[in-house]
Short mmCIF file of the C-alpha atoms (twelve columns), coordinates in Angstrom:
data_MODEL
# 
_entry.id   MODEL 
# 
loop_
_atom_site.group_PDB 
_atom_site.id 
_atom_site.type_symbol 
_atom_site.label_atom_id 
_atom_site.label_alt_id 
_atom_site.label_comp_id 
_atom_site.label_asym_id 
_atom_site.label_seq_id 
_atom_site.Cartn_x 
_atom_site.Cartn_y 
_atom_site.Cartn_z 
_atom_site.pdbx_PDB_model_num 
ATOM 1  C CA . UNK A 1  126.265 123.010 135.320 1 
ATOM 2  C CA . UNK A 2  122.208 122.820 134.102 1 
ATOM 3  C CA . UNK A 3  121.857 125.935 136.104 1 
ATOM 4  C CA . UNK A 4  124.378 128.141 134.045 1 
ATOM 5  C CA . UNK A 5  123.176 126.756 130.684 1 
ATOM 6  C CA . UNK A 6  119.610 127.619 131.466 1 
ATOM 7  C CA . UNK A 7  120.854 130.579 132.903 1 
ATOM 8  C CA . UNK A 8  122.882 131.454 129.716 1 
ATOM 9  C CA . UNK A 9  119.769 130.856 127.426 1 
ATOM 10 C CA . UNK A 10 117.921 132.714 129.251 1 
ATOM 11 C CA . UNK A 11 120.114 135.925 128.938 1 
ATOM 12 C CA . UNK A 12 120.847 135.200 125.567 1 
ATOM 13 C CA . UNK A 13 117.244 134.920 124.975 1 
ATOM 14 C CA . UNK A 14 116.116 138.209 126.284 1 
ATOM 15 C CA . UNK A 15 119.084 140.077 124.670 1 
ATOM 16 C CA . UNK A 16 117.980 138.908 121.004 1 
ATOM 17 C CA . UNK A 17 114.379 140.026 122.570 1 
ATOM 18 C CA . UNK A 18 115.834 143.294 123.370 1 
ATOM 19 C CA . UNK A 19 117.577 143.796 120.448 1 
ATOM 20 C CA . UNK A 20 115.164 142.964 117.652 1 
ATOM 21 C CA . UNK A 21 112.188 144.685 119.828 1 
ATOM 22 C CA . UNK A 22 113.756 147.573 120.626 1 
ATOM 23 C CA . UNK A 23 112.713 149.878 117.762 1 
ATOM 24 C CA . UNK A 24 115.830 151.643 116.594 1 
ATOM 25 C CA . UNK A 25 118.234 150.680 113.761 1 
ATOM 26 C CA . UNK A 26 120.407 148.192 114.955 1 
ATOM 27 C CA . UNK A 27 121.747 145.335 113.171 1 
ATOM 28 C CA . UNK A 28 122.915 141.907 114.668 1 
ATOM 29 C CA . UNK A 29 124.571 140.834 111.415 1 
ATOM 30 C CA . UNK A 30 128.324 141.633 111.957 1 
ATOM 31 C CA . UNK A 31 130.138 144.302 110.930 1 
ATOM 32 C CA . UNK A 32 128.955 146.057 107.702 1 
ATOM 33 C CA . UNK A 33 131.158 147.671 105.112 1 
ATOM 34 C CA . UNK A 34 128.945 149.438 102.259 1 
ATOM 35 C CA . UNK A 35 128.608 152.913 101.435 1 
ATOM 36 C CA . UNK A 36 125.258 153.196 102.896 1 
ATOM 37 C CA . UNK A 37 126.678 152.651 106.176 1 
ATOM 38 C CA . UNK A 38 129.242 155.243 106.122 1 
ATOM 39 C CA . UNK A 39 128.788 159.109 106.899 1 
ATOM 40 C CA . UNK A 40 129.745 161.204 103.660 1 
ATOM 41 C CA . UNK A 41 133.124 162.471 103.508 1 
ATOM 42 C CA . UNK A 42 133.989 166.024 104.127 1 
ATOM 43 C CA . UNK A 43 135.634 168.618 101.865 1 
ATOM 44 C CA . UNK A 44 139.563 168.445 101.046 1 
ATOM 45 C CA . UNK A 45 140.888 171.470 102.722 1 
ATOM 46 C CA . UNK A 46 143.504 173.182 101.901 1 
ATOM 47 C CA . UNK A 47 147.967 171.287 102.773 1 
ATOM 48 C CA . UNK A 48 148.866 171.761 105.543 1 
ATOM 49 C CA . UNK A 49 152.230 173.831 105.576 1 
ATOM 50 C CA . UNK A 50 155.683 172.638 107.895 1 
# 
């Protein structure tokens, strides 16, 4: 039981590592619902017909 709690620490260790290291834009915080994180929207186009 020691084994897979150091174990999981370990992993969980090196993934935070990983993921606050690694250079690129990625967020740990949950899910994020501005405007900034959303691409713009396209152009209406025109009804479609039936």
């Amino acid at each position: 039981m020691v084994k897979i709690l150091i174990a999981f620490v370990v992993v969980a260790g090196a993934a935070l590592y990983l993921l606050t290291k690694g250079g690129s834009d990625v967020s740990i915080a949950g899910e994020s619902h501005s405007v900034e994180s959303h691409a713009p929207a396209a152009p209406a186009s025109a009804p479609a017909e039936k």
